[in-house]
OpenMM code with the backbone's topology and positions (N, CA, C; nanometers):
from openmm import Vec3, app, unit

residues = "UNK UNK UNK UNK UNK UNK UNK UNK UNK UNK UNK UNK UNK UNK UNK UNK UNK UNK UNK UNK UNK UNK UNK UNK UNK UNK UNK UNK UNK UNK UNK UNK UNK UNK UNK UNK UNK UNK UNK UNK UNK UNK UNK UNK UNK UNK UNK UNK UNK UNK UNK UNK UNK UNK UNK UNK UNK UNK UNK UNK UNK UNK UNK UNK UNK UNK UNK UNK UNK UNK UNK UNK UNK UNK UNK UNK UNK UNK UNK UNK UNK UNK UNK UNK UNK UNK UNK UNK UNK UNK UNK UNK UNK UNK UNK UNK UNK UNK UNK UNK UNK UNK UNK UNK UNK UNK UNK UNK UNK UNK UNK UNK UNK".split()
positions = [
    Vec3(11.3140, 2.6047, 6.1134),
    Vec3(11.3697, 2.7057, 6.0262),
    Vec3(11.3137, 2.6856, 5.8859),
    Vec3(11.2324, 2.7876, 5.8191),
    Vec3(11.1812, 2.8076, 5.6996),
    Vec3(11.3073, 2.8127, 5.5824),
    Vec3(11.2854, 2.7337, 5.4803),
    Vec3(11.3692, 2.7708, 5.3794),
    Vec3(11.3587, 2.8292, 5.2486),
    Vec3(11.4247, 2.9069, 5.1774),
    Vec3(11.4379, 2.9758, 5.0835),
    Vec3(11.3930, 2.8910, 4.9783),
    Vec3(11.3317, 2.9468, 4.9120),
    Vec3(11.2745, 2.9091, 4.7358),
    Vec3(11.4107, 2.8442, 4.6578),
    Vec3(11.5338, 2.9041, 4.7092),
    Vec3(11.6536, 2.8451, 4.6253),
    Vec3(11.7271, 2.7517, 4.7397),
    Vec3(11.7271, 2.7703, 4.8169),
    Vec3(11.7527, 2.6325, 4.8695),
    Vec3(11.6928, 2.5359, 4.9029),
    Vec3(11.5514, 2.5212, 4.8816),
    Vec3(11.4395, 2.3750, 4.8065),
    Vec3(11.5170, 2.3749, 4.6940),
    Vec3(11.4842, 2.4976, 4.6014),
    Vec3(11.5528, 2.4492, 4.4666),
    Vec3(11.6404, 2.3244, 4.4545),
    Vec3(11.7554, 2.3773, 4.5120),
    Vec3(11.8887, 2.3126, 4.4937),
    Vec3(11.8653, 2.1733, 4.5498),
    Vec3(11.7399, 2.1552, 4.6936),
    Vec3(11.7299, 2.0522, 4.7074),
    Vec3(11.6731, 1.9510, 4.6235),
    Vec3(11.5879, 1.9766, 4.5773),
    Vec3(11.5236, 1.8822, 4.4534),
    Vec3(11.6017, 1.8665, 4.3538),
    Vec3(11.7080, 1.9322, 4.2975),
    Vec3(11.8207, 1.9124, 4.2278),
    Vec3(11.9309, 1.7668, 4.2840),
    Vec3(11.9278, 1.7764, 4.3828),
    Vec3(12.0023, 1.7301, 4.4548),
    Vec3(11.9125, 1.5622, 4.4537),
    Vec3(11.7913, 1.5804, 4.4273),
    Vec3(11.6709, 1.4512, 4.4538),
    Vec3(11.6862, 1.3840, 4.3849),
    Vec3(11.6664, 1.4779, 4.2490),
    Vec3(11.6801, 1.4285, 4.1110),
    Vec3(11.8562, 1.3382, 4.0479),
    Vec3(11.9219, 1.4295, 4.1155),
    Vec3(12.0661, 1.3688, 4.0563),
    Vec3(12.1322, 1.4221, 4.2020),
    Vec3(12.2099, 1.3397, 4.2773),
    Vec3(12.2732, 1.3649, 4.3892),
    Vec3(12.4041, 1.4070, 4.3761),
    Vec3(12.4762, 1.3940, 4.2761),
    Vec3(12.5596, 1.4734, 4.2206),
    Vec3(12.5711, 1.6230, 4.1579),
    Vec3(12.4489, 1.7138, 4.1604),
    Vec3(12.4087, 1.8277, 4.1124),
    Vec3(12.4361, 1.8871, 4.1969),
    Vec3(12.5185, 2.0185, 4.2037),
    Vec3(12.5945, 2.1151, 4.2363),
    Vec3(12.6149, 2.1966, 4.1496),
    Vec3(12.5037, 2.2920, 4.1096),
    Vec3(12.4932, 2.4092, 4.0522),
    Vec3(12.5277, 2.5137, 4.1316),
    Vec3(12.5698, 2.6110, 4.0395),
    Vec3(12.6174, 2.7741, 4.0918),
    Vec3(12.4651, 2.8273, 4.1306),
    Vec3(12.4717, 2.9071, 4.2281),
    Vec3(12.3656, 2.9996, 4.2927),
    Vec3(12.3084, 3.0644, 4.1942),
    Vec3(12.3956, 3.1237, 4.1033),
    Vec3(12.3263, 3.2301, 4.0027),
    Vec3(12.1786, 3.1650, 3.8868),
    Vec3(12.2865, 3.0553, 3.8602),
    Vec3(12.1575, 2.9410, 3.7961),
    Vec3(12.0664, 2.8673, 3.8406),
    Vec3(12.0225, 2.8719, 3.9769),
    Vec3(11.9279, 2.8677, 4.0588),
    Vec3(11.8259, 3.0017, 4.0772),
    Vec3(11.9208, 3.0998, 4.0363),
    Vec3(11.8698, 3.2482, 4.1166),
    Vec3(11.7476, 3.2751, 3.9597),
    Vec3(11.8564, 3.2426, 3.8298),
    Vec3(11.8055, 3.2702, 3.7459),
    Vec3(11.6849, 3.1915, 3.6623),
    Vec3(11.6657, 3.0708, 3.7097),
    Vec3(11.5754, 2.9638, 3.6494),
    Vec3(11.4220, 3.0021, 3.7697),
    Vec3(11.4816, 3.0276, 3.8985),
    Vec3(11.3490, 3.0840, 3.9558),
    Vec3(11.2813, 3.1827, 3.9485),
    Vec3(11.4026, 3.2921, 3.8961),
    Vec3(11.3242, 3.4134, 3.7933),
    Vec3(11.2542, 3.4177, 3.7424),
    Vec3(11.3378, 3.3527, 3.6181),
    Vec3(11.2463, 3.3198, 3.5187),
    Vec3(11.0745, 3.2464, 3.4991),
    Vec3(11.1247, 3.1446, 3.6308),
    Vec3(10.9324, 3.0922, 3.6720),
    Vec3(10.8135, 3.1967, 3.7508),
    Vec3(10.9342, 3.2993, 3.8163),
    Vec3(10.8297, 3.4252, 3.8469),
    Vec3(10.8462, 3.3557, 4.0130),
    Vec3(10.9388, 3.3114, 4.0482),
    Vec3(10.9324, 3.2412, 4.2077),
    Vec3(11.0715, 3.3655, 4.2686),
    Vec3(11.0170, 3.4039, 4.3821),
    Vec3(11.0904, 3.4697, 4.4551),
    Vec3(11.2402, 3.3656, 4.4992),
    Vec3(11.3507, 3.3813, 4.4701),
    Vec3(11.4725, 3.3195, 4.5028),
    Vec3(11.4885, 3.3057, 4.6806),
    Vec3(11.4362, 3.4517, 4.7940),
    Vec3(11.5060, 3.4536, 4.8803),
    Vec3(11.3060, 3.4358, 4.9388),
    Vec3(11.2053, 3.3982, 4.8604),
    Vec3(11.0669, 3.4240, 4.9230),
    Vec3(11.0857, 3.2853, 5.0321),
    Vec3(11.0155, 3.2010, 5.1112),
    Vec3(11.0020, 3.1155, 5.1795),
    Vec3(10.8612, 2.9748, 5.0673),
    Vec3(10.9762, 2.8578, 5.0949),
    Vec3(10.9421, 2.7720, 4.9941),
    Vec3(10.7956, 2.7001, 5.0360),
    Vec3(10.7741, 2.7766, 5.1347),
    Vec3(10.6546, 2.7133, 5.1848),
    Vec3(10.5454, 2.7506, 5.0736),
    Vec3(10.5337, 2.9008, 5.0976),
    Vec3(10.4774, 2.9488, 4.9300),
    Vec3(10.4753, 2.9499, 4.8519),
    Vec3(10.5682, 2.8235, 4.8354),
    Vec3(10.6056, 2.7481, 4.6450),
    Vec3(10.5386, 2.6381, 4.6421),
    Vec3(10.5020, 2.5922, 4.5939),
    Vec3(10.4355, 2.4345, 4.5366),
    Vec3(10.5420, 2.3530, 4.5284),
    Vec3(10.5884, 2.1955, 4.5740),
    Vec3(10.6941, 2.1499, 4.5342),
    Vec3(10.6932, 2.0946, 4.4085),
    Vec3(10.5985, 2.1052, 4.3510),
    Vec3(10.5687, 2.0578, 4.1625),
    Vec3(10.6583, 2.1742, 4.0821),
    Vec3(10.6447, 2.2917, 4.1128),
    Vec3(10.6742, 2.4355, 4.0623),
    Vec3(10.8102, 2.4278, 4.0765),
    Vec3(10.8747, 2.3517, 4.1832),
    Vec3(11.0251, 2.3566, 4.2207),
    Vec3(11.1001, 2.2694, 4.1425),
    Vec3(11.0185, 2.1536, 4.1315),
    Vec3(11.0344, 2.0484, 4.0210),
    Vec3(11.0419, 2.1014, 3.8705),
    Vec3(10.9387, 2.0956, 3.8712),
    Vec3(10.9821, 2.2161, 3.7328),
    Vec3(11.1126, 2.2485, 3.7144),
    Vec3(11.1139, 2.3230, 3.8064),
    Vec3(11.2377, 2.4687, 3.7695),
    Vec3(11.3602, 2.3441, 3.7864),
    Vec3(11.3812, 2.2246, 3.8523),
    Vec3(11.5022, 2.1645, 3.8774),
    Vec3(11.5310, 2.0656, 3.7752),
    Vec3(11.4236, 1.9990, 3.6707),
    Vec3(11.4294, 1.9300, 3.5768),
    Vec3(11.5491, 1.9617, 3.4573),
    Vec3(11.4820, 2.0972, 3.4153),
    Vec3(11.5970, 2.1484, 3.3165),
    Vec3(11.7414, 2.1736, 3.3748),
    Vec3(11.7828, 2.2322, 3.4469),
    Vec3(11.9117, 2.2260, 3.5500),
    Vec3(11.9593, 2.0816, 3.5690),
    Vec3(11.8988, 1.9919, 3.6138),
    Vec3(11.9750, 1.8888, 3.6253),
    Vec3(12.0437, 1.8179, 3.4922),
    Vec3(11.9000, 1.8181, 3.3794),
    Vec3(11.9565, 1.7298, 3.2151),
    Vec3(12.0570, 1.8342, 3.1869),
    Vec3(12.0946, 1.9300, 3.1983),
    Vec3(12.1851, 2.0637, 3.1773),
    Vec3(12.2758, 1.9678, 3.2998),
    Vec3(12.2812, 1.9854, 3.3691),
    Vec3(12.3912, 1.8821, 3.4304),
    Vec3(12.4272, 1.7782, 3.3965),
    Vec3(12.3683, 1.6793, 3.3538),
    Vec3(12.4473, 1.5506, 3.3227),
    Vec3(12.4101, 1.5571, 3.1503),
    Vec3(12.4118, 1.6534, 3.0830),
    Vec3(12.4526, 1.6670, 2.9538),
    Vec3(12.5806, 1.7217, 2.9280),
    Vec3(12.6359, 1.7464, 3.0238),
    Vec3(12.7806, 1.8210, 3.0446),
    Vec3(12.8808, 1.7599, 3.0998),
    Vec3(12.9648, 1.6995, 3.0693),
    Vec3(13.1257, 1.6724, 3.0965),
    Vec3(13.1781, 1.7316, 3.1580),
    Vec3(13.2118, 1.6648, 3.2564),
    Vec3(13.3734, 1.7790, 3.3501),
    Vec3(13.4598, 1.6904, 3.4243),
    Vec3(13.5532, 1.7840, 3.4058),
    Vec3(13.6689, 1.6889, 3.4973),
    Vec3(13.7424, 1.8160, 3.5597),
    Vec3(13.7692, 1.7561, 3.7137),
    Vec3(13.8372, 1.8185, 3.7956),
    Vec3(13.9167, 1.8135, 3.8576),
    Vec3(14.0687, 1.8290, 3.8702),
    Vec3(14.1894, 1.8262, 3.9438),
    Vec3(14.2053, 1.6523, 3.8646),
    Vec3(14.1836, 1.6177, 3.7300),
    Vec3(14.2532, 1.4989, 3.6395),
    Vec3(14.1308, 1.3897, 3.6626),
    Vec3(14.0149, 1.4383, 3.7545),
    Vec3(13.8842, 1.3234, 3.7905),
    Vec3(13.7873, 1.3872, 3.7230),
    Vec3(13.7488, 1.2751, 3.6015),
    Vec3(13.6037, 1.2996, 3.5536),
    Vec3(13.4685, 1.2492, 3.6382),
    Vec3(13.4313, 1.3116, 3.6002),
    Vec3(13.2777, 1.2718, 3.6561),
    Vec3(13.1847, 1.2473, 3.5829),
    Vec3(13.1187, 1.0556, 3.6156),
    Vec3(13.0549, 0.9862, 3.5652),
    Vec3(12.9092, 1.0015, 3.5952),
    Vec3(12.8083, 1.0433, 3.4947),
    Vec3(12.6608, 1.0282, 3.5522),
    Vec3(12.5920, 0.9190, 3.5000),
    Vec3(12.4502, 0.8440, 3.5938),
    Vec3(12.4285, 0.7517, 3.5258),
    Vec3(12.3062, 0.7760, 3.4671),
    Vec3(12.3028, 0.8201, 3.3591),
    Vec3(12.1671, 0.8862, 3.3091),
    Vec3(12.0604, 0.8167, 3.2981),
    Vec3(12.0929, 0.7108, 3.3235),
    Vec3(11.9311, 0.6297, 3.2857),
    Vec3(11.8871, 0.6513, 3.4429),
    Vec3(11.9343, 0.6435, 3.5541),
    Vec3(11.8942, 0.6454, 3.7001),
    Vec3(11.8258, 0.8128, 3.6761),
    Vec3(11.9384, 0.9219, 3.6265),
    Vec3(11.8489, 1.0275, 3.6303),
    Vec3(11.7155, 1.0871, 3.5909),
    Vec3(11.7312, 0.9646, 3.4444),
    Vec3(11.6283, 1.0112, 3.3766),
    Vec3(11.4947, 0.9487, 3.4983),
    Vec3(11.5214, 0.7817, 3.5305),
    Vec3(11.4342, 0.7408, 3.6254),
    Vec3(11.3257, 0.7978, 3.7111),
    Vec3(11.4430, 0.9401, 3.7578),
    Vec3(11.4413, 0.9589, 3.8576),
    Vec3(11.3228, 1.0976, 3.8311),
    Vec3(11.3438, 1.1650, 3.7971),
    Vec3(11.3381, 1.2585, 3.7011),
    Vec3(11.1335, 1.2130, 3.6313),
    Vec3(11.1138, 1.0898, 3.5942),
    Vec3(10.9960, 1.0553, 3.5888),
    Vec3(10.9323, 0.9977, 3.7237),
    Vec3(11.0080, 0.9578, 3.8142),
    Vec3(10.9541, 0.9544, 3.9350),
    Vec3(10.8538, 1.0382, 3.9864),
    Vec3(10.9807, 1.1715, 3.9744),
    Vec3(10.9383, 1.3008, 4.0446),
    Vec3(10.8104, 1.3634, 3.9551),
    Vec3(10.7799, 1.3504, 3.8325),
    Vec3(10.7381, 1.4137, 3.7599),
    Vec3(10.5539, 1.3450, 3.8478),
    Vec3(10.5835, 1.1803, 3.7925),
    Vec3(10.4835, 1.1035, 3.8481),
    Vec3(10.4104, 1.1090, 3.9729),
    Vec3(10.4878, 1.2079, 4.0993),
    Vec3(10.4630, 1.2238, 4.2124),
    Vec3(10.4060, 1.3265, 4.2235),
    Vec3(10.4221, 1.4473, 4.1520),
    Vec3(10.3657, 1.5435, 4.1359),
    Vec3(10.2962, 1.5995, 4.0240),
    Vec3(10.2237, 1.5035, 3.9416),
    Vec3(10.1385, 1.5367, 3.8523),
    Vec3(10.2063, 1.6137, 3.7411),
    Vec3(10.2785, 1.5495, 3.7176),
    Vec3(10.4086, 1.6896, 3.5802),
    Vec3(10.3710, 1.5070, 3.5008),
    Vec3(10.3828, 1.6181, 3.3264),
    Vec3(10.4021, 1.5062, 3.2249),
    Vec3(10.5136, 1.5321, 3.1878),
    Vec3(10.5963, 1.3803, 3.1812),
    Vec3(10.7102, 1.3827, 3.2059),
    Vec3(10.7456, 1.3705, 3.0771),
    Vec3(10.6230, 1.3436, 2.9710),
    Vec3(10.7023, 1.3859, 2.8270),
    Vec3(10.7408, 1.5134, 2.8092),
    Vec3(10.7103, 1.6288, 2.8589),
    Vec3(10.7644, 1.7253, 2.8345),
    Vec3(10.9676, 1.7729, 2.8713),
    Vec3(10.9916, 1.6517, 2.9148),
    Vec3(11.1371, 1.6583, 2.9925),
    Vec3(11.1970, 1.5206, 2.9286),
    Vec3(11.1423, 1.4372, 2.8856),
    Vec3(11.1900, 1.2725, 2.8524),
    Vec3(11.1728, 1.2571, 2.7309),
    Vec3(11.2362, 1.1636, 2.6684),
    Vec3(11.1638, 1.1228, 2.4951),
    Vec3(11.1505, 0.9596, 2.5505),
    Vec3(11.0981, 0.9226, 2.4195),
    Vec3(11.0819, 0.7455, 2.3982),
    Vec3(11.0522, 0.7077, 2.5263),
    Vec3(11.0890, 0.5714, 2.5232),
    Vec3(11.0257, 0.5039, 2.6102),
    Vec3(11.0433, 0.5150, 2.8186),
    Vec3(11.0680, 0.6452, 2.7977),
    Vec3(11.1446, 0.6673, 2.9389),
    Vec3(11.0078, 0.7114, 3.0061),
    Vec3(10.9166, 0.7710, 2.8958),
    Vec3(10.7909, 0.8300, 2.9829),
    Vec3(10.6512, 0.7207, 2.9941),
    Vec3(10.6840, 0.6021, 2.9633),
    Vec3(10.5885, 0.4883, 2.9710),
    Vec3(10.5976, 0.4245, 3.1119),
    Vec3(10.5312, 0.3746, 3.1858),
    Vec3(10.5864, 0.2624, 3.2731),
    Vec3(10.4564, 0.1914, 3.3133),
    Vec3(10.5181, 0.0966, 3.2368),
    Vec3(10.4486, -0.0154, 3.2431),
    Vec3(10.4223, -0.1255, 3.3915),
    Vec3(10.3146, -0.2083, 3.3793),
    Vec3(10.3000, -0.3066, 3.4979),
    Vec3(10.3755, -0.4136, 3.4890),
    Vec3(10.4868, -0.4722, 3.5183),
    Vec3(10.5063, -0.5957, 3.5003),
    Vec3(10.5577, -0.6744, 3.5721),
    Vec3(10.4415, -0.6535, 3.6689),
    Vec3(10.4645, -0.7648, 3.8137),
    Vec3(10.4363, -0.8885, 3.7977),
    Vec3(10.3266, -0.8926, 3.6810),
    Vec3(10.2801, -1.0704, 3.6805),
    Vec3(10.3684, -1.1288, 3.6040),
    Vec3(10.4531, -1.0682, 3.5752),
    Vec3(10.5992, -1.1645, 3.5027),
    Vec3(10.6899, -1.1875, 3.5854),
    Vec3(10.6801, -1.2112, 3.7660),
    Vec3(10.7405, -1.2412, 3.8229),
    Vec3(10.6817, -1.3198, 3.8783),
] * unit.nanometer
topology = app.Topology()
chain = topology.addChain("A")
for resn in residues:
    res = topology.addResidue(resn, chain)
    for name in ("N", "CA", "C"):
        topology.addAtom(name, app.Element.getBySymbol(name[0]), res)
């Protein structure tokens, strides 16, 4: 079964921060905006392009506070940000364009073990 441009979306959202549970509409509307068909088949998307579009959505997620039924919800931003340059690193994205300081460096430092 082929999947939708917005439900990769949401999956790479989901990659990036496993706690991300965005509304449909802000999926519908960030793939708009990249010019990616929402209901096209993600096969015809690039998963770099999806990345993209899920980067900003997620820091928009864990830049935001919420609490629900008296339970807040804790993010651990340094894992996201991690994570977030992972993805960037895997698919050829510069991840300064999404990171500041020293989050977009990574260094070797195996021979210090």
């Amino acid at each position: 079964m082929e999947r939708t441009n917005l439900e990769a979306l949401r999956a790479k959202c989901k990659l990036i921060c496993d706690t991300c549970y965005v509304d449909d509409d802000v999926l519908i509307d960030v793939l708009c905006d990249a010019g990616i068909d929402p209901d096209g088949e993600a096969s015809g998307t690039s998963a770099a392009q999806l990345v993209e579009c899920a980067i900003p959505i997620v820091k928009g997620w864990v830049e935001t506070s919420r609490s629900e039924g008296g339970i807040s919800v804790s993010i651990d931003r340094e894992a996201v940000e991690k994570n977030i340059l992972f993805w960037c690193q895997r698919y050829g994205l510069d991840a300064s364009e999404y990171l500041s300081g020293s989050m977009t460096v990574v260094e070797d430092v195996s021979e210090s073990y």
